[in-house]
ZADO-1210 file (C-alpha; in nm, 4 decimals, padded with zeros to 6 digits):
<atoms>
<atom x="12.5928" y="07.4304" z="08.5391" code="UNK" pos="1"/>
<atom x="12.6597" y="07.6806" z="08.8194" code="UNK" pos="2"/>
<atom x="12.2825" y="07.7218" z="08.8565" code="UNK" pos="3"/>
<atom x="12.1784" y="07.3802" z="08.7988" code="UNK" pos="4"/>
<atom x="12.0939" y="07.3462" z="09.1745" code="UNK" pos="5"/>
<atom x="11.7974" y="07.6017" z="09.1481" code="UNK" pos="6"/>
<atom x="11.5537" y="07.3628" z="09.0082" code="UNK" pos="7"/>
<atom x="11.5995" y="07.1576" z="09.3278" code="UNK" pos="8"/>
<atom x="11.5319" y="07.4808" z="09.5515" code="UNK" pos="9"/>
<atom x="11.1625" y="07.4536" z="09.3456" code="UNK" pos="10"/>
<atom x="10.8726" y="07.2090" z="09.4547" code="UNK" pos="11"/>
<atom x="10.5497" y="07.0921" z="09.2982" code="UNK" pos="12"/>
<atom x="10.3142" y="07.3181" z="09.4394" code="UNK" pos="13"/>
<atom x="09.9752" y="07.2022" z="09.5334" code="UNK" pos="14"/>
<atom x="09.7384" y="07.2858" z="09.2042" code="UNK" pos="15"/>
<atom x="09.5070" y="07.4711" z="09.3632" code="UNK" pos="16"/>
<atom x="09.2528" y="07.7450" z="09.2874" code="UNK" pos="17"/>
<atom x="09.4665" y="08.0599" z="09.2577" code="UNK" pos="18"/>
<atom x="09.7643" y="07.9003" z="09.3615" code="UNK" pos="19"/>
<atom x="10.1094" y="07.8122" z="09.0979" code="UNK" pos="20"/>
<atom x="10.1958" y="07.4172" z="08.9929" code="UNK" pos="21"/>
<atom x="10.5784" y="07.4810" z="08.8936" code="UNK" pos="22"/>
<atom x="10.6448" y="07.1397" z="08.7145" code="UNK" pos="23"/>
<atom x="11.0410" y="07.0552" z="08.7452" code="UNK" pos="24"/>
<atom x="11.3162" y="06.8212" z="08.6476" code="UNK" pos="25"/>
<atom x="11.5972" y="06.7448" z="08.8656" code="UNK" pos="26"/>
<atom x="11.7911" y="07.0827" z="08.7460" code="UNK" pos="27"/>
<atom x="11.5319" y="07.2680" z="08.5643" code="UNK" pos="28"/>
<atom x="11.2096" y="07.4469" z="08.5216" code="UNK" pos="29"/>
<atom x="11.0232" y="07.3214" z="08.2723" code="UNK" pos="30"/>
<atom x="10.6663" y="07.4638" z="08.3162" code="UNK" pos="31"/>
<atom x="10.5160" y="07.7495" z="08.4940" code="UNK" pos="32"/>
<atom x="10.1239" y="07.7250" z="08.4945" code="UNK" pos="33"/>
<atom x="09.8931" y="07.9667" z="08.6413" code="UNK" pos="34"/>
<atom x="09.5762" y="07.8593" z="08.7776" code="UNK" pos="35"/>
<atom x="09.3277" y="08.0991" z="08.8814" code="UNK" pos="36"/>
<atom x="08.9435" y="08.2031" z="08.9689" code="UNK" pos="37"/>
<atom x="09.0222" y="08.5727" z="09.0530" code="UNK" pos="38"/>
<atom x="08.9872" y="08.5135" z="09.4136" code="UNK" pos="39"/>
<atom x="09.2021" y="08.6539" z="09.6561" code="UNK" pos="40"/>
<atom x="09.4267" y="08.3995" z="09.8384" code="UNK" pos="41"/>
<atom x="09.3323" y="08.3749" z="10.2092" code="UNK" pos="42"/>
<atom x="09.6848" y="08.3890" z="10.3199" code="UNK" pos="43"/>
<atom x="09.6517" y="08.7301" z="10.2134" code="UNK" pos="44"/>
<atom x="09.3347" y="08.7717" z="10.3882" code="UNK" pos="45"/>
<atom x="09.4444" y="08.6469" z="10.7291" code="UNK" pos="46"/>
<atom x="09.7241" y="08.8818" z="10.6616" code="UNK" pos="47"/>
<atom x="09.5193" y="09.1818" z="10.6371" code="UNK" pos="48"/>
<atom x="09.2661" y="09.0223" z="10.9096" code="UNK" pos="49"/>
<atom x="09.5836" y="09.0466" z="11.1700" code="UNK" pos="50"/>
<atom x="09.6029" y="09.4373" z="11.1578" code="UNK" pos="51"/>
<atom x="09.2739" y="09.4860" z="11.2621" code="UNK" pos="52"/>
<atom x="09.3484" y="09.2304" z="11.5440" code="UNK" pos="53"/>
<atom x="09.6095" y="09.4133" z="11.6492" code="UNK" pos="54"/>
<atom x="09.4473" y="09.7411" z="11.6417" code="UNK" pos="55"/>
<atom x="09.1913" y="09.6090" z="11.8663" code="UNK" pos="56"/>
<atom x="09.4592" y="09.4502" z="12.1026" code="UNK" pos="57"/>
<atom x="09.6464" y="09.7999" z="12.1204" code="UNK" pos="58"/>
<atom x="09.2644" y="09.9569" z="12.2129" code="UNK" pos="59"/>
<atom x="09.2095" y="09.6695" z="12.4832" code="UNK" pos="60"/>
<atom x="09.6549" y="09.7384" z="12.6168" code="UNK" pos="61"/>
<atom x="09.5738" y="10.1014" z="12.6200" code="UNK" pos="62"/>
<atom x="09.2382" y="10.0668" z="12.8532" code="UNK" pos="63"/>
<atom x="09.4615" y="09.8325" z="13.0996" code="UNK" pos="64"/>
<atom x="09.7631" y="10.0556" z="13.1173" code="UNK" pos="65"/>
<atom x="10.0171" y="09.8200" z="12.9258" code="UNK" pos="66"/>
<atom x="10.2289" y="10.1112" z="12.7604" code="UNK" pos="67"/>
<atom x="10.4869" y="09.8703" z="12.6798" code="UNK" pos="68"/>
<atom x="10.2046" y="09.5975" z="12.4656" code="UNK" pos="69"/>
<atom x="10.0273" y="09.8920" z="12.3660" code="UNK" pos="70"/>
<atom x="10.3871" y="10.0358" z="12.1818" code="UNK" pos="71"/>
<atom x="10.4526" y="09.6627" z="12.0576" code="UNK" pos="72"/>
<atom x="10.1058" y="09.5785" z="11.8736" code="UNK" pos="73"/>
<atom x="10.1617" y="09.9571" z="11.7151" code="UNK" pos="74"/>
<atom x="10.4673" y="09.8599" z="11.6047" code="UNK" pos="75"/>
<atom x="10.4317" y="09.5069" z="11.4791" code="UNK" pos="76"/>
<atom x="10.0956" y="09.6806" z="11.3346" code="UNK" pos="77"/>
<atom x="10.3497" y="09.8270" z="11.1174" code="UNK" pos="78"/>
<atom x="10.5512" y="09.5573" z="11.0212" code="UNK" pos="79"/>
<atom x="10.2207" y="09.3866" z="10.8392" code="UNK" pos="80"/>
<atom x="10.0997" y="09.6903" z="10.7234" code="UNK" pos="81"/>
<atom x="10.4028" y="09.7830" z="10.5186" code="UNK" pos="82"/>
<atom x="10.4331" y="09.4182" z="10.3395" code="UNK" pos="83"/>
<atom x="10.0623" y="09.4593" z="10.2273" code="UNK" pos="84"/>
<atom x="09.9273" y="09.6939" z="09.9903" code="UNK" pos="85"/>
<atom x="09.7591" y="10.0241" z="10.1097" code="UNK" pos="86"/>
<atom x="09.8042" y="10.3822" z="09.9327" code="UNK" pos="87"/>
<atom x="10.1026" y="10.5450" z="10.0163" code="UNK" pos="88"/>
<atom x="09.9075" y="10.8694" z="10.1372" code="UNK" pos="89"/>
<atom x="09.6992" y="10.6724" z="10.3547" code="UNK" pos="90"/>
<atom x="10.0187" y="10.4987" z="10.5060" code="UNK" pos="91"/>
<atom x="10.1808" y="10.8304" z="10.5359" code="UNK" pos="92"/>
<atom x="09.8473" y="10.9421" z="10.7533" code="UNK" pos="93"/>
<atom x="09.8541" y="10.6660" z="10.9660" code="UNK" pos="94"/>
<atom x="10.2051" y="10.6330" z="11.0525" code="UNK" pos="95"/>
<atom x="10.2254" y="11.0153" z="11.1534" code="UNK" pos="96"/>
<atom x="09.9132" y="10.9145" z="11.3920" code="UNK" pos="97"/>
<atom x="10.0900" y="10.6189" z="11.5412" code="UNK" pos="98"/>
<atom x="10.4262" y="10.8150" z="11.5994" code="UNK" pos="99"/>
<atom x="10.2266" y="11.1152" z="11.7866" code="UNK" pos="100"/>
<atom x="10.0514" y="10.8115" z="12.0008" code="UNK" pos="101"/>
<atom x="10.4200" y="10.6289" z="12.0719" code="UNK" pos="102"/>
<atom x="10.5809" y="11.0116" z="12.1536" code="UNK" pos="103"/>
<atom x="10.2938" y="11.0526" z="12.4110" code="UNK" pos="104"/>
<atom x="10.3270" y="10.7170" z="12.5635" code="UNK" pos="105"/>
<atom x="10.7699" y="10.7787" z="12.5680" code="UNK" pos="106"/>
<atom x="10.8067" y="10.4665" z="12.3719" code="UNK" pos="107"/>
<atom x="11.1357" y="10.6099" z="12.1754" code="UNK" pos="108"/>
<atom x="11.2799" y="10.3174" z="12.0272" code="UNK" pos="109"/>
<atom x="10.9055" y="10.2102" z="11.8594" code="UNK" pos="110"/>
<atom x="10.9172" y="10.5591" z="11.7734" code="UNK" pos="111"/>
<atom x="11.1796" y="10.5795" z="11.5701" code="UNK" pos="112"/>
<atom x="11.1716" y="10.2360" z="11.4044" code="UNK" pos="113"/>
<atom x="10.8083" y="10.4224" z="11.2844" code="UNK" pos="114"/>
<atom x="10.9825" y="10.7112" z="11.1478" code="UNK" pos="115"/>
<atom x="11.2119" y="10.4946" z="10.9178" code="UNK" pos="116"/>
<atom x="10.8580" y="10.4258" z="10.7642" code="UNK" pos="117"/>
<atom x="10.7640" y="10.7288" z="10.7418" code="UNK" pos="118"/>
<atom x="11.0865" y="10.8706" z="10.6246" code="UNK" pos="119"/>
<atom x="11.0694" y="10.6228" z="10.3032" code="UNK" pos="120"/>
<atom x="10.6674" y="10.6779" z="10.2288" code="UNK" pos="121"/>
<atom x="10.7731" y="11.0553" z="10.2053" code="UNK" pos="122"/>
<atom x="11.0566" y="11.0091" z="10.0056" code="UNK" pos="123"/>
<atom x="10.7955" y="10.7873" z="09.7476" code="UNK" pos="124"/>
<atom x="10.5295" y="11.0559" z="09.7686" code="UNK" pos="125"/>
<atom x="10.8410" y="11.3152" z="09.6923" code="UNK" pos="126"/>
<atom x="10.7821" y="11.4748" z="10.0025" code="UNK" pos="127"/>
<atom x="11.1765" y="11.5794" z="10.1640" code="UNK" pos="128"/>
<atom x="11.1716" y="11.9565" z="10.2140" code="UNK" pos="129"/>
<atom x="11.2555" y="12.0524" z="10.5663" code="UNK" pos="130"/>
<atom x="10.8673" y="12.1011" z="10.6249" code="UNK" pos="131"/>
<atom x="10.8402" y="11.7813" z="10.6279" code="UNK" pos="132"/>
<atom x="11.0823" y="11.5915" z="10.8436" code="UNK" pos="133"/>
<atom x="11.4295" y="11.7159" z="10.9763" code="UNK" pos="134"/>
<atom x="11.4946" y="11.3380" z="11.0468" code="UNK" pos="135"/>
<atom x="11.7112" y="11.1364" z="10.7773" code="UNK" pos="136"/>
<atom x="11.8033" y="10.7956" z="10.7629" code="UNK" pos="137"/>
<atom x="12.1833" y="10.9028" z="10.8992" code="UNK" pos="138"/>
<atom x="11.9968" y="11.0608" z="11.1846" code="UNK" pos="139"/>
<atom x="11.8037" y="10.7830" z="11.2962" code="UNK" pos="140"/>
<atom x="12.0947" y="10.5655" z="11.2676" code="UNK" pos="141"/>
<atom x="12.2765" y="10.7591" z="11.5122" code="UNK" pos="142"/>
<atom x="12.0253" y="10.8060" z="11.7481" code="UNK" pos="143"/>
<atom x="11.9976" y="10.3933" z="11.8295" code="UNK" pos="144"/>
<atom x="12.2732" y="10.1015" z="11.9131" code="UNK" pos="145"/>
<atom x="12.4185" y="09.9514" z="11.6390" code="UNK" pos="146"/>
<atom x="12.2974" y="09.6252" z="11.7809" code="UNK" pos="147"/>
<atom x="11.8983" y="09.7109" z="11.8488" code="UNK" pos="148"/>
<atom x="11.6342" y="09.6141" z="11.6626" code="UNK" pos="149"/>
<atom x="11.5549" y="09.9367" z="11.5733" code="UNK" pos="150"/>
<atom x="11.9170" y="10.0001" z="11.4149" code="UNK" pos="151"/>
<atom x="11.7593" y="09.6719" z="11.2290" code="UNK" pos="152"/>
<atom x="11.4317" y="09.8425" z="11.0925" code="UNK" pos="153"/>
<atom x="11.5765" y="10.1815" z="11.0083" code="UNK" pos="154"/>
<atom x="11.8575" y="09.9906" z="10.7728" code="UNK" pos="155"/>
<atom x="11.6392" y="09.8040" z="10.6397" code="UNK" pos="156"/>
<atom x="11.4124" y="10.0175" z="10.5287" code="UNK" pos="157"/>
<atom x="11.6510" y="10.2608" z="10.4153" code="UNK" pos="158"/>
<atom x="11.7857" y="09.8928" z="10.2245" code="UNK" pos="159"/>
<atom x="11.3814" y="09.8500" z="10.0930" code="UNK" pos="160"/>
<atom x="11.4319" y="10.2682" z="09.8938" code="UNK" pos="161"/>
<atom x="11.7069" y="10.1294" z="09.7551" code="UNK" pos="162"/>
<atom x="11.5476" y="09.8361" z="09.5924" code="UNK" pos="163"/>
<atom x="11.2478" y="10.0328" z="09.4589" code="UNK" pos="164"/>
<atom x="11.4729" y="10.2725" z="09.3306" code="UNK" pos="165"/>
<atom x="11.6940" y="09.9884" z="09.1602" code="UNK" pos="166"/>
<atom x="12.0138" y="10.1589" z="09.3178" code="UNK" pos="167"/>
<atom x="12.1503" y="09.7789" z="09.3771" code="UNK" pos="168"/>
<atom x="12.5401" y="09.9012" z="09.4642" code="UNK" pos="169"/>
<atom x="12.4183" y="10.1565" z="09.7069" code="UNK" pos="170"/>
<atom x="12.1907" y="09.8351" z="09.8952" code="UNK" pos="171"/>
<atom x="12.4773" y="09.5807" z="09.9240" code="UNK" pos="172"/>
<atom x="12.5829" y="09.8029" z="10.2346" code="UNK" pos="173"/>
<atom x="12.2597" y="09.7700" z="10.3702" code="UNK" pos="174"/>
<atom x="12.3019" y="09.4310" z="10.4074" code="UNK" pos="175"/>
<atom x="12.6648" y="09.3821" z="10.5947" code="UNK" pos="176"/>
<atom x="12.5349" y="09.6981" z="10.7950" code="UNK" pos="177"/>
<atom x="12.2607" y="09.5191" z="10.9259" code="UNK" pos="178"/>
<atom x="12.2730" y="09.0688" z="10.9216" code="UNK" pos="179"/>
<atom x="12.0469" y="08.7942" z="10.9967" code="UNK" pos="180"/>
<atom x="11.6882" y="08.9521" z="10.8379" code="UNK" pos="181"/>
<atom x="11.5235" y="08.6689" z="10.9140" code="UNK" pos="182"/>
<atom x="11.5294" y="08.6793" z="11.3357" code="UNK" pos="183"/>
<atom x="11.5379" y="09.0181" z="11.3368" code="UNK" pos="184"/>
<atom x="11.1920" y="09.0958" z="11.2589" code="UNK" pos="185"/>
<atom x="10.8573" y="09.0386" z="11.4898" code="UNK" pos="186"/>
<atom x="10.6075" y="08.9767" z="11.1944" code="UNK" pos="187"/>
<atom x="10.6954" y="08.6312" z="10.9659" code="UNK" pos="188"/>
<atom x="10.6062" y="08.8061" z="10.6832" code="UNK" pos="189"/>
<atom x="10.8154" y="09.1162" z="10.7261" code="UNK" pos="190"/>
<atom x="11.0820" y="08.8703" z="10.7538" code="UNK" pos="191"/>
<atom x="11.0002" y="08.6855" z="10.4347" code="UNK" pos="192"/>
<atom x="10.9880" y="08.9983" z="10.2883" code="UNK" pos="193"/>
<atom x="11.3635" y="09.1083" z="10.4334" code="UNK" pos="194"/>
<atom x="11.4735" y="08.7748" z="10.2890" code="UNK" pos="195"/>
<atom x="11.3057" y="08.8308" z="09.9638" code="UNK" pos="196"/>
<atom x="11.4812" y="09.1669" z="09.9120" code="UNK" pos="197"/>
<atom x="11.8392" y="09.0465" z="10.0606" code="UNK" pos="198"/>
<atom x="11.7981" y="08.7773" z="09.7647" code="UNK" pos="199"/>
<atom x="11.6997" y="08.9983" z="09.4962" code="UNK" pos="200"/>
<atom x="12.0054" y="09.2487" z="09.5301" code="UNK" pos="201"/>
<atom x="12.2991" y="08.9440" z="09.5643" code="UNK" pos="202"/>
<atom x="12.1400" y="08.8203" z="09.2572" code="UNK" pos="203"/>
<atom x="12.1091" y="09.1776" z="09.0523" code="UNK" pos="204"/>
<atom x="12.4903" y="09.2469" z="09.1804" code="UNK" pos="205"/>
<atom x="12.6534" y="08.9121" z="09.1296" code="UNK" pos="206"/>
<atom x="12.6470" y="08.9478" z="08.7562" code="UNK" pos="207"/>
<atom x="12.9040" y="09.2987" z="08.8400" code="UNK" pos="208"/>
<atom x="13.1161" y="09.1058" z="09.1244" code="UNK" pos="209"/>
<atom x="13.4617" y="09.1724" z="09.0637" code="UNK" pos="210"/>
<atom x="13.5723" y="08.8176" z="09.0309" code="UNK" pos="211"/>
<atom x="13.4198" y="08.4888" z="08.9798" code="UNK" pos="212"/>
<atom x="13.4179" y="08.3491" z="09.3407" code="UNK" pos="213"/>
<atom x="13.2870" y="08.6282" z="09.4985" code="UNK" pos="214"/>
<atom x="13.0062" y="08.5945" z="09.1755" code="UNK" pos="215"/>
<atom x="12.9207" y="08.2678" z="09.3430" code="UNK" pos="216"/>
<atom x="12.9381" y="08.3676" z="09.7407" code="UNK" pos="217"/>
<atom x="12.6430" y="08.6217" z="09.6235" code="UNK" pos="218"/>
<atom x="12.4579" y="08.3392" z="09.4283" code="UNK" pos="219"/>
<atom x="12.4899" y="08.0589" z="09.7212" code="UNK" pos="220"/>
<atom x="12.3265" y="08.3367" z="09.9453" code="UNK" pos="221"/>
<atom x="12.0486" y="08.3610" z="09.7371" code="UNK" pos="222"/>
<atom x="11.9951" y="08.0526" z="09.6753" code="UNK" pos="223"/>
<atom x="12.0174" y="08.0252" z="10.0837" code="UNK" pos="224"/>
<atom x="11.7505" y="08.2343" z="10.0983" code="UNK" pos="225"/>
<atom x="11.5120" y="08.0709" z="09.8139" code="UNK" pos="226"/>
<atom x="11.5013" y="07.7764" z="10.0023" code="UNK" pos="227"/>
<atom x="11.4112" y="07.9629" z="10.3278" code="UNK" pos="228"/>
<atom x="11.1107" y="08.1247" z="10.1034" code="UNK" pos="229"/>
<atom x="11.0428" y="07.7570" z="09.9708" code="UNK" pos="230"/>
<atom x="10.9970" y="07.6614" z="10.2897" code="UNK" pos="231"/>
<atom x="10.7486" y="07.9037" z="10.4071" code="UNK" pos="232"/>
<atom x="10.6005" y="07.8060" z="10.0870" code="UNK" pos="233"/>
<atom x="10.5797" y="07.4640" z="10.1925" code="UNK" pos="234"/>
<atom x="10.3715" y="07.5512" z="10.5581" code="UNK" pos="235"/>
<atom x="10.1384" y="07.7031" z="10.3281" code="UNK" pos="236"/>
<atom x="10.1984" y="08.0982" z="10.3343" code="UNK" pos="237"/>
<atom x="10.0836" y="08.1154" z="10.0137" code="UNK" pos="238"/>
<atom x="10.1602" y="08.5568" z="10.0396" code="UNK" pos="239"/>
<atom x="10.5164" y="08.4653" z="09.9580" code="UNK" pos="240"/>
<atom x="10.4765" y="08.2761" z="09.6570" code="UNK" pos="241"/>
<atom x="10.5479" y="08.6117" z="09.3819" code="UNK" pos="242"/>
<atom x="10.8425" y="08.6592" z="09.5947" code="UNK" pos="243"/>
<atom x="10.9681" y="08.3386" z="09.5062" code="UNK" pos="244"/>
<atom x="10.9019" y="08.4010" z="09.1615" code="UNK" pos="245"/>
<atom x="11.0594" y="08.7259" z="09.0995" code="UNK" pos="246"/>
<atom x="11.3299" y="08.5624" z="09.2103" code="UNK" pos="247"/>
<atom x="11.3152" y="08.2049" z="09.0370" code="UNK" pos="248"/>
<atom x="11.3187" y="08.4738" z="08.6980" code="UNK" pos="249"/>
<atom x="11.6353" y="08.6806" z="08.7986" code="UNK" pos="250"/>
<atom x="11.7793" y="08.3361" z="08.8627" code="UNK" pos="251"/>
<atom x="11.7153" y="08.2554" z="08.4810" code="UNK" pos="252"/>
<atom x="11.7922" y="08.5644" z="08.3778" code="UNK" pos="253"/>
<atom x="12.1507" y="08.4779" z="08.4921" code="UNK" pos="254"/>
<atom x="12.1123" y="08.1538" z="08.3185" code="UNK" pos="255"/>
<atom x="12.0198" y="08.3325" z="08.0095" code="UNK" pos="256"/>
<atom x="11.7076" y="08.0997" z="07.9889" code="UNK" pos="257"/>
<atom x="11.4998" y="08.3562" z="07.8049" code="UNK" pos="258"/>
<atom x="11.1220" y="08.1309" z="07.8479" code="UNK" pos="259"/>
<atom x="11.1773" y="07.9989" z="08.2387" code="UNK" pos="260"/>
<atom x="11.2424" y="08.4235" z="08.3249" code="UNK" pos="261"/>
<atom x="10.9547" y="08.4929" z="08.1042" code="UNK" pos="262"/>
<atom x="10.7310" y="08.2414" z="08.2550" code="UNK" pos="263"/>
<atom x="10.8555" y="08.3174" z="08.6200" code="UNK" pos="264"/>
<atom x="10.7947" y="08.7485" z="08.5216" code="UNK" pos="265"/>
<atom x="10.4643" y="08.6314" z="08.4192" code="UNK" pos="266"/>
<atom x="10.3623" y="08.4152" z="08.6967" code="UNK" pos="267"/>
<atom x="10.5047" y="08.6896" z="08.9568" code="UNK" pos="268"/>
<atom x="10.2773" y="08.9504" z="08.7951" code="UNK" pos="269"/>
<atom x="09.9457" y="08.7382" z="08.8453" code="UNK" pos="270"/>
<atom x="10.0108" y="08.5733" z="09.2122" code="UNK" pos="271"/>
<atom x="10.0830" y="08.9306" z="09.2737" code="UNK" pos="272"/>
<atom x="09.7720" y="09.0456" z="09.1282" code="UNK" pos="273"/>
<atom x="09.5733" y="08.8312" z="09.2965" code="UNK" pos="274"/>
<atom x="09.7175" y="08.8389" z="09.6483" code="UNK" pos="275"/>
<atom x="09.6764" y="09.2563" z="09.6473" code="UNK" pos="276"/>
<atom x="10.0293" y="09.3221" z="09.6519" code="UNK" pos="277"/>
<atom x="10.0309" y="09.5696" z="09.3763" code="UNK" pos="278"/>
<atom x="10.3273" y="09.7487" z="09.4810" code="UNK" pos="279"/>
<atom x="10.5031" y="09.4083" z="09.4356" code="UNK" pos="280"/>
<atom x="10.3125" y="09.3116" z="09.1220" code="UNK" pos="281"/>
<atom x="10.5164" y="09.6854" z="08.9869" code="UNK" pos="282"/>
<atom x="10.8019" y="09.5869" z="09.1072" code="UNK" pos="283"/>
<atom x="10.7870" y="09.2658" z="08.8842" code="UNK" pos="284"/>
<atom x="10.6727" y="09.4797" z="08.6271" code="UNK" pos="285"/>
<atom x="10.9922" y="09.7437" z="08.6598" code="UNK" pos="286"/>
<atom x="11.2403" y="09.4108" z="08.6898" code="UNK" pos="287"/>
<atom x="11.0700" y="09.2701" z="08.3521" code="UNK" pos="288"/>
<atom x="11.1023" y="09.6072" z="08.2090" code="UNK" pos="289"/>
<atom x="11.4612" y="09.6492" z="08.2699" code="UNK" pos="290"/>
<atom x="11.5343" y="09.2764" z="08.1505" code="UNK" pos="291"/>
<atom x="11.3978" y="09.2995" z="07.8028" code="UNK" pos="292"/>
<atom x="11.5410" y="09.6306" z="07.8013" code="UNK" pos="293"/>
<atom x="11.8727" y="09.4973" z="07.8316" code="UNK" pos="294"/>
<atom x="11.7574" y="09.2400" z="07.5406" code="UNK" pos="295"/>
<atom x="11.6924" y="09.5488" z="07.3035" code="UNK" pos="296"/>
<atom x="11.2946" y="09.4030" z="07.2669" code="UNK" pos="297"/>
<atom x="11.1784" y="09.7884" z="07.3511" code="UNK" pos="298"/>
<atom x="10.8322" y="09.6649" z="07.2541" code="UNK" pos="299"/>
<atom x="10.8117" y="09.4108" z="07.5463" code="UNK" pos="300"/>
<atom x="11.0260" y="09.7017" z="07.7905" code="UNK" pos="301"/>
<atom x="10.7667" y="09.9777" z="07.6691" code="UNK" pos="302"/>
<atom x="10.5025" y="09.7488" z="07.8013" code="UNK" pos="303"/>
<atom x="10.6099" y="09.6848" z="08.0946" code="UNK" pos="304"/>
<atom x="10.7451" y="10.0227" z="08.1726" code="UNK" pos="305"/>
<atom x="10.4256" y="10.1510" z="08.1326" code="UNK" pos="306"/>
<atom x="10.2400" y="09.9008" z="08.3626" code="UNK" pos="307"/>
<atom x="10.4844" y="09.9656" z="08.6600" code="UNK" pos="308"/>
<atom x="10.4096" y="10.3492" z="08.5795" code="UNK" pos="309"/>
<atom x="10.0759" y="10.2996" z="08.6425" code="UNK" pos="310"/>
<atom x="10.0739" y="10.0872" z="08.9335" code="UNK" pos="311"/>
<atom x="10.3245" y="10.3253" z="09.1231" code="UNK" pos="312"/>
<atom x="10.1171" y="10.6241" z="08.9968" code="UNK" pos="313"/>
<atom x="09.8010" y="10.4485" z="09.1885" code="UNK" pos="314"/>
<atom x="10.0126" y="10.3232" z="09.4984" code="UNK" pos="315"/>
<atom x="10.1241" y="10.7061" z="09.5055" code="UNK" pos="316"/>
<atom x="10.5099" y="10.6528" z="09.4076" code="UNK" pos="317"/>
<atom x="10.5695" y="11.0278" z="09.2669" code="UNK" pos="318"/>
<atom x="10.9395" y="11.0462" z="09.3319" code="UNK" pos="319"/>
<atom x="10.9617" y="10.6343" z="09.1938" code="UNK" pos="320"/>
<atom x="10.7024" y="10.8106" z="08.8930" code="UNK" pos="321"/>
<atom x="10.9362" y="11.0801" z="08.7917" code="UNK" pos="322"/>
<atom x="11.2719" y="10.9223" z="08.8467" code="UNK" pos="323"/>
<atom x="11.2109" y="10.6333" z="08.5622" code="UNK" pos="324"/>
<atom x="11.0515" y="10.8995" z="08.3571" code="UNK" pos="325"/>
<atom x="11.3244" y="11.0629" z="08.3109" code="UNK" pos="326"/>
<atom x="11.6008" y="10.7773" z="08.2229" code="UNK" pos="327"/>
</atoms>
């Protein structure tokens, strides 16, 4: 069994309120329960507790003078404000006030990993006439060393409107473009979330490699990177957990293992839920869709069409909206 490794990526997680027990052989998955009081988890909490913190540093940098803290805490503002769910209009009005405050203080490079952000909220809202930026993701590239950081951020986010969009081929560039996710990022869990996104597209293109080793070079390196996840997992960052289930279900959607994907969809919709990561919980929606789509169980696809519809409609995802409306 090619996969037969995966079960020993996953761990008995501690059965906790609103946490997931994954019960597992040696090799496989055999039960996914959900246990739950509605409560959101406090990883998710302390997450959202660190932006204010940092909005409070940046006021306290920017009384003392620091230009160069104040331009940091903006930016790794950012970078936890992106992995957690807020309304993509009230993003979009934030991040055009923090890139006027960085263009004051001639902080270019925090700048511009910024306007990546921006660029990709105003592609989701449908917003790319000329009115509204004359800066593309070719332009920003360009504009910074192909070694920065910021060359790091604008790929990568450019690699993150790929995902959403499902355009796997177009991401795999992404990815050679721009290595090593994981150290590249100042926030942990825009890291995780880098990792969880480079797994997601080896896995969704492995199945089209052209040959049957480089099929397995993509699936090692996902597998690489659930065990990175399973180990944040394991410290207790319990705001990665749907991440490791989305993937755990592509994994057995390879495997053709029809209840383990259904029971890993499942349980990535509800941690999801629960942590406030509805863009992520529509995401897991949209993959679910297009798997029992490819099954020809339209019911099941119709359901969870419509449920990604509606989260993206609330999150403020026109362009996502009308795009999967139309295929």
């Amino acid at each position: 069994q090619e996969w037969g490794c995966i079960g020993k990526v996953e761990q008995l997680f501690i059965s906790e309120s609103g946490t997931t027990k994954v019960e597992v052989t040696d090799d496989k998955t055999d039960e996914v329960t959900i246990l739950s009081d509605g409560k959101r988890s406090a990883g998710t909490s302390a997450l959202i507790a660190s932006r204010d913190l940092l909005l409070e540093g940046y006021r306290t940098e920017l009384d003392n003078g620091d230009v160069e803290s104040v331009a940091f805490q903006i930016s790794l503002r950012w970078y936890q404000s992106w992995s957690t769910y807020h309304p993509l209009v009230d993003l979009q009005a934030e991040l055009e006030a923090s890139i006027s405050a960085l263009v004051q203080l001639n902080q270019r490079s925090h700048e511009r990993s910024l306007q990546a952000y921006l660029l990709v909220a105003r592609r989701l809202r449908n917003l790319t006439n000329k009115d509204e930026t004359s800066l593309g993701f070719k332009e920003l590239l360009k504009a910074v060393e192909p070694t920065s950081n910021v060359f790091h951020t604008v790929n990568m986010m450019q690699f993150e409107l790929f995902v959403l969009f499902q355009d796997w081929e177009s991401a795999l560039p992404c990815l050679a473009e721009a290595p090593d996710t994981r150290n590249r990022y100042l926030a942990m869990h825009a890291s995780a979330r880098g990792m969880f996104l480079e797994a997601l597209v080896y896995l969704k293109t492995s199945s089209h490699a052209s040959s049957w080793l480089a099929r397995r070079k993509k699936k090692m390196k996902a597998i690489k990177t659930l065990r990175k996840l399973n180990g944040l997992v394991e410290q207790g960052n319990d705001d990665v957990r749907h991440y490791m289930h989305i993937l755990m279900a592509e994994c057995y959607v390879l495997e053709k293992n029809v209840s383990a994907a259904e029971n890993n969809f499942k349980a990535a919709i509800s941690i999801a839920e629960l942590g406030g990561f509805l863009h992520d919980k529509a995401l897991a929606h949209d993959l679910a869709c297009a798997w029992y789509k490819a099954q020809g169980k339209d019911d099941w696809a119709n359901f969870h069409f419509e449920c990604s519809q509606k989260l993206y409609t609330e999150w403020g995802a026109t362009s996502k909206v009308e795009t999967e409306r139309k295929l």
